[in-house]
C-alpha positions as CSV (number, residue, x, y, z in Angstrom):
1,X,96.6,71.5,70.7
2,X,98.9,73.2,73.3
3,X,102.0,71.8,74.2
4,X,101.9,68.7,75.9
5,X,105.2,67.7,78.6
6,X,107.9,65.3,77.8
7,X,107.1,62.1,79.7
8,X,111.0,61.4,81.6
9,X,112.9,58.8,79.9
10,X,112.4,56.1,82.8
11,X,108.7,56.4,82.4
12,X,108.7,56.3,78.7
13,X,110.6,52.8,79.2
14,X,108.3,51.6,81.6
15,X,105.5,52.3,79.4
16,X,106.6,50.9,76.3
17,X,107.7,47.6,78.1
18,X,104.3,47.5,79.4
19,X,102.2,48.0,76.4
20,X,105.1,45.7,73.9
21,X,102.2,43.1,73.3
22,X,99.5,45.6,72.5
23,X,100.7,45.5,69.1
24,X,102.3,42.6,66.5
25,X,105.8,44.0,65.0
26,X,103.7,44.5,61.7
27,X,101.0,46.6,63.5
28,X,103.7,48.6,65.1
29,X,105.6,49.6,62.1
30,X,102.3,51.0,60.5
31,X,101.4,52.8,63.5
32,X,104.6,54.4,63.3
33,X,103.7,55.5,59.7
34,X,100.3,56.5,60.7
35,X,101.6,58.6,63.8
36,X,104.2,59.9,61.1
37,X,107.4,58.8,63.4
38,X,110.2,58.2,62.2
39,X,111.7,54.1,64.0
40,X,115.2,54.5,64.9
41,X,116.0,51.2,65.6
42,X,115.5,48.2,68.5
43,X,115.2,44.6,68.0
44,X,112.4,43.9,70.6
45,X,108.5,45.3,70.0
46,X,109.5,48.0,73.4
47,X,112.7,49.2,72.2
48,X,111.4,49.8,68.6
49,X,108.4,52.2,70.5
50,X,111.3,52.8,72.7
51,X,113.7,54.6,70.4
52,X,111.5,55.7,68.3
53,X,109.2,57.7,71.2
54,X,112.2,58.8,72.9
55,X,113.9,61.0,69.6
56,X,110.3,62.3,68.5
57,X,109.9,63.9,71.7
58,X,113.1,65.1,72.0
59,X,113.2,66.9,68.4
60,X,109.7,67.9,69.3
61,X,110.5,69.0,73.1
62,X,107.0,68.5,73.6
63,X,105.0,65.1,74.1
64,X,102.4,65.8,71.5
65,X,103.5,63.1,69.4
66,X,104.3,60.4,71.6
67,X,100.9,61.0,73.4
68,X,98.9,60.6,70.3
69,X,101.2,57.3,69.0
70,X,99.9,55.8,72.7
71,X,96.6,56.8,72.0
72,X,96.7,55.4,68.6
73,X,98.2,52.0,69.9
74,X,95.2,51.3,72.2
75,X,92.5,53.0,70.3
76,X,89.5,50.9,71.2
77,X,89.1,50.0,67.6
78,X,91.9,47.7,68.2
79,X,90.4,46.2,70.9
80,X,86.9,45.5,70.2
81,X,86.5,42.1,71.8
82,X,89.6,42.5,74.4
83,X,88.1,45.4,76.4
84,X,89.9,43.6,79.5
85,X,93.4,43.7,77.2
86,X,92.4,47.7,76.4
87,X,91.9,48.9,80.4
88,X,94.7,47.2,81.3
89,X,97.2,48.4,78.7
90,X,95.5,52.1,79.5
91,X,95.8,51.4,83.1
92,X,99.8,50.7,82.8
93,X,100.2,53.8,80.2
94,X,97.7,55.7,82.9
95,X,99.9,54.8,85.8
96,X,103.0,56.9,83.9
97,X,100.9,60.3,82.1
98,X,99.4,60.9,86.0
99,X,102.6,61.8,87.3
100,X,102.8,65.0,84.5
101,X,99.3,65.4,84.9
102,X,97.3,63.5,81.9
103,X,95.2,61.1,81.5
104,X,93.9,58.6,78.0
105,X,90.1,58.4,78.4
106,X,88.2,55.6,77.6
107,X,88.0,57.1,74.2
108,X,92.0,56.8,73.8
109,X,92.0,60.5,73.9
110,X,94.2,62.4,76.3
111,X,92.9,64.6,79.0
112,X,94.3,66.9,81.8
113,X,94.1,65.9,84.9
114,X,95.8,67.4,88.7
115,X,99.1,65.5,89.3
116,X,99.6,67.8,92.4
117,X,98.2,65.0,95.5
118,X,100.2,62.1,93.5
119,X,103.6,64.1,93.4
120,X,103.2,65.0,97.0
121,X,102.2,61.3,98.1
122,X,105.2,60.0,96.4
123,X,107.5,62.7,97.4
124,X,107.2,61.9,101.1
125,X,107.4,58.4,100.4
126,X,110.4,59.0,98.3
127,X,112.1,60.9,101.4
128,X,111.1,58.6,104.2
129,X,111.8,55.2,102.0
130,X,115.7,57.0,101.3
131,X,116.3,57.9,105.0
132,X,115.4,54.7,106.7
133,X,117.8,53.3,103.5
134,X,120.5,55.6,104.2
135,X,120.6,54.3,107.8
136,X,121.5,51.0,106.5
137,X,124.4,52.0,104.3
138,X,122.6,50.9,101.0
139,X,124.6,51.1,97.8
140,X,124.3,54.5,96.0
141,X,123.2,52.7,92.7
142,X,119.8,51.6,95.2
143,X,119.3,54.9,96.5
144,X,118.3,56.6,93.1
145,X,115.5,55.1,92.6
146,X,114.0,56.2,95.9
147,X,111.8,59.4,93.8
148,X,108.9,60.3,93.9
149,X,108.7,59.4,90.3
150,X,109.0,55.8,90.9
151,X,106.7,55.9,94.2
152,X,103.6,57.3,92.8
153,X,101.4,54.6,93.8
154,X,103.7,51.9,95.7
155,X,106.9,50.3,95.6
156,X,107.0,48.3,93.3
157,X,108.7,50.9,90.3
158,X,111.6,51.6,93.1
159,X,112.5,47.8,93.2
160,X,111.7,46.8,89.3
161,X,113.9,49.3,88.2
162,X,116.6,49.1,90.9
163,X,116.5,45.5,90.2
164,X,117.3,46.1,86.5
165,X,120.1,48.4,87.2
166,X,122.0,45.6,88.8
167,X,121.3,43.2,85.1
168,X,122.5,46.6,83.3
169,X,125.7,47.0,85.8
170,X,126.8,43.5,84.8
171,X,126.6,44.1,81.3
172,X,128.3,47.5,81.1
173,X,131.4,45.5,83.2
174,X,131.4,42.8,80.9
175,X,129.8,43.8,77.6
176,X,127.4,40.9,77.2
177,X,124.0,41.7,76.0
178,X,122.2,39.5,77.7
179,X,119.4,39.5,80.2
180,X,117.8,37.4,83.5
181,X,119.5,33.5,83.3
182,X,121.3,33.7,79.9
183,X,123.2,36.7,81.6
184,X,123.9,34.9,84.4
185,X,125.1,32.1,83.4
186,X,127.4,33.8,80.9
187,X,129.1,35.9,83.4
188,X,129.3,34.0,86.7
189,X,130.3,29.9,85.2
190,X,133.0,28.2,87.3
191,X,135.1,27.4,84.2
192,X,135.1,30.6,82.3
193,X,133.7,33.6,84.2
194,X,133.8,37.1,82.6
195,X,132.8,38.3,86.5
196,X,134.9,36.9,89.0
197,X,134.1,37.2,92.8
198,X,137.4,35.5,94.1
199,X,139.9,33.9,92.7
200,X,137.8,30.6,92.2
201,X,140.2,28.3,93.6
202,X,138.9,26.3,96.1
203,X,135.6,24.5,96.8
204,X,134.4,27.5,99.3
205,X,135.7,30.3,96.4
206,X,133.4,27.8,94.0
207,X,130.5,27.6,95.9
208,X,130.4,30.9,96.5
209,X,131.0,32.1,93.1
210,X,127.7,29.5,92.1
211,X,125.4,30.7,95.5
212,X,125.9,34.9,94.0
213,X,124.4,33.2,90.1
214,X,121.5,31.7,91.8
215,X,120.6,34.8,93.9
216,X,121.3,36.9,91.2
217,X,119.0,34.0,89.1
218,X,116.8,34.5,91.9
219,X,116.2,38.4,92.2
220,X,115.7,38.5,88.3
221,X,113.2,36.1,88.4
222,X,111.6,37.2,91.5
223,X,111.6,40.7,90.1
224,X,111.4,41.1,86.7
225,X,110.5,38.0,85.0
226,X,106.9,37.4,86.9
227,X,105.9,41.0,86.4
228,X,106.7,41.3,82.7
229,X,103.5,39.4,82.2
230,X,101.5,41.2,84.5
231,X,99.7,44.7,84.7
232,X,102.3,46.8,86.5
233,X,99.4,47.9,88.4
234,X,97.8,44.8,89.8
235,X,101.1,43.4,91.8
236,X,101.6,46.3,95.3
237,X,105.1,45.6,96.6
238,X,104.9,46.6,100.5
239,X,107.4,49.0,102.5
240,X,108.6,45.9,104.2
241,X,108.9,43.9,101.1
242,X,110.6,47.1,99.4
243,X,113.0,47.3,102.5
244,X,114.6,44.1,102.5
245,X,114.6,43.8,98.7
246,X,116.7,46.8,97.9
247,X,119.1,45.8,100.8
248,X,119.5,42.6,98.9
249,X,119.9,45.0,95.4
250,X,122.4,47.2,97.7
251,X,124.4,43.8,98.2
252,X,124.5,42.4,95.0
253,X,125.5,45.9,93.8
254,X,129.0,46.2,96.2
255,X,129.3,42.1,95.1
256,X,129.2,43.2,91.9
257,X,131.7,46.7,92.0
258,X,133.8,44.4,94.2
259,X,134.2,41.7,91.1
260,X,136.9,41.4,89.1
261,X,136.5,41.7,85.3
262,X,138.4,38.6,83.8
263,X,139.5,38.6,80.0
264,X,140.3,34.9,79.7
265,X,139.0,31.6,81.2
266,X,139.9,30.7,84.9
267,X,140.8,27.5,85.8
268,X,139.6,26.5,88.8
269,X,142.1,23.7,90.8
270,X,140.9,21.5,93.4
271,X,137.7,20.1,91.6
């Protein structure tokens, strides 16, 4: 078989958050034999496929191997009376190989297909969604996700995975592996912060401290936790909806560059 292209290390994510529950971690591990990949690691069922997908194609600078893993993961064999569960995880895999032009057929084999129309589509979308965001001064961290590879069908990659770069900003700052709520409430509590947005010493300072946790509580949830369960495909995020969402990512981003990193407890007075 000829050469097959890298899928980029954003898609590959996507993907293998997308298909984590098409396999138990006992299944996985003897696909991995089968496909003859080497695991380098991960806790979770996506960052085993993860870290494992993402060397493989690297040593092989091709995507030959990787392809065939997916294809072996949702081989209809392993689906024979969850044909729903089988279009759906090779809708979401699908959704990712169309932007460097393949396809899995409904055989789990992998076919070429013209990526040309979908490049172009998103490319302009990319352009216009980043102008109209420039004229509103949105945060630099927001604005990279305005390609074309995240706006091949809608909005909805743009905002997942801007929304995820703000979880991953507060846990670079503070070190704390932790994700959605638990992260939140580790960083931003009253008593103890790691993330400090003032000096937390009066009511107002509090209150305000507490109102950035539940927003941030909020965007996570709104964002990231509802969609994990879903087809990627089946939930369209709007250019209106897309709009005012990453100008709320844009804000919790300067918030968040803006807070200071604190290495003890605080003690808040006045309470």
């Amino acid at each position: 078989m000829a050469a097959l292209p890298q899928l980029p290390e954003s898609s590959l994510e996507t993907t293998c958050r997308d298909v984590a529950d098409a396999a138990t971690h006992k299944e996985l591990g003897r696909l991995f034999s089968q496909c003859g990949i080497e695991e380098c690691g991960g806790t979770p069922k996506w960052e085993r496929m993860l870290f494992a997908l993402s060397t493989r194609q690297k040593r092989d600078s091709c995507g030959n191997n990787v392809i065939a893993f997916l294809c072996a993961l949702i081989h209809p064999s392993r689906f024979a009376d969850r044909i729903s569960e089988f279009e759906a995880f090779r809708a979401s895999i699908n959704y990712q190989l169309a932007f460097i032009g393949l396809s899995i057929n409904e055989k789990a084999q992998p076919v070429p297909i013209s990526a040309a129309s979908i490049i172009s589509e998103a490319q302009e979308r990319a352009n216009e969604l980043r102008s109209e965001l420039q004229h509103r001064a949105v945060h630099p961290d927001v604005l990279a996700f305005c390609s074309a590879e995240l706006l091949q069908d809608n909005y909805f990659h743009c905002v997942l995975e801007a929304t995820k770069s703000a979880a991953q900003k507060i846990r670079d700052r503070t070190g704390i592996e932790a994700d959605g709520s638990g992260l939140v409430d580790q960083v931003f509590p009253i008593n103890s912060p790691r993330l400090a947005l003032n000096t937390l010493q009066t009511a107002s300072e509090q209150s305000e401290q507490k109102g950035f946790a539940h927003l941030l509580k909020g965007v996570f949830g709104t964002f990231r936790n509802v969609t994990a369960h879903s087809p990627r495909i089946h939930w369209a995020v709007n250019r209106t909806d897309a709009m005012d969402a990453l100008t709320m990512l844009s804000y919790i981003h300067r918030r968040l560059d803006e807070a200071v990193l604190v290495p003890g407890p605080v003690s808040p007075q006045g309470v």
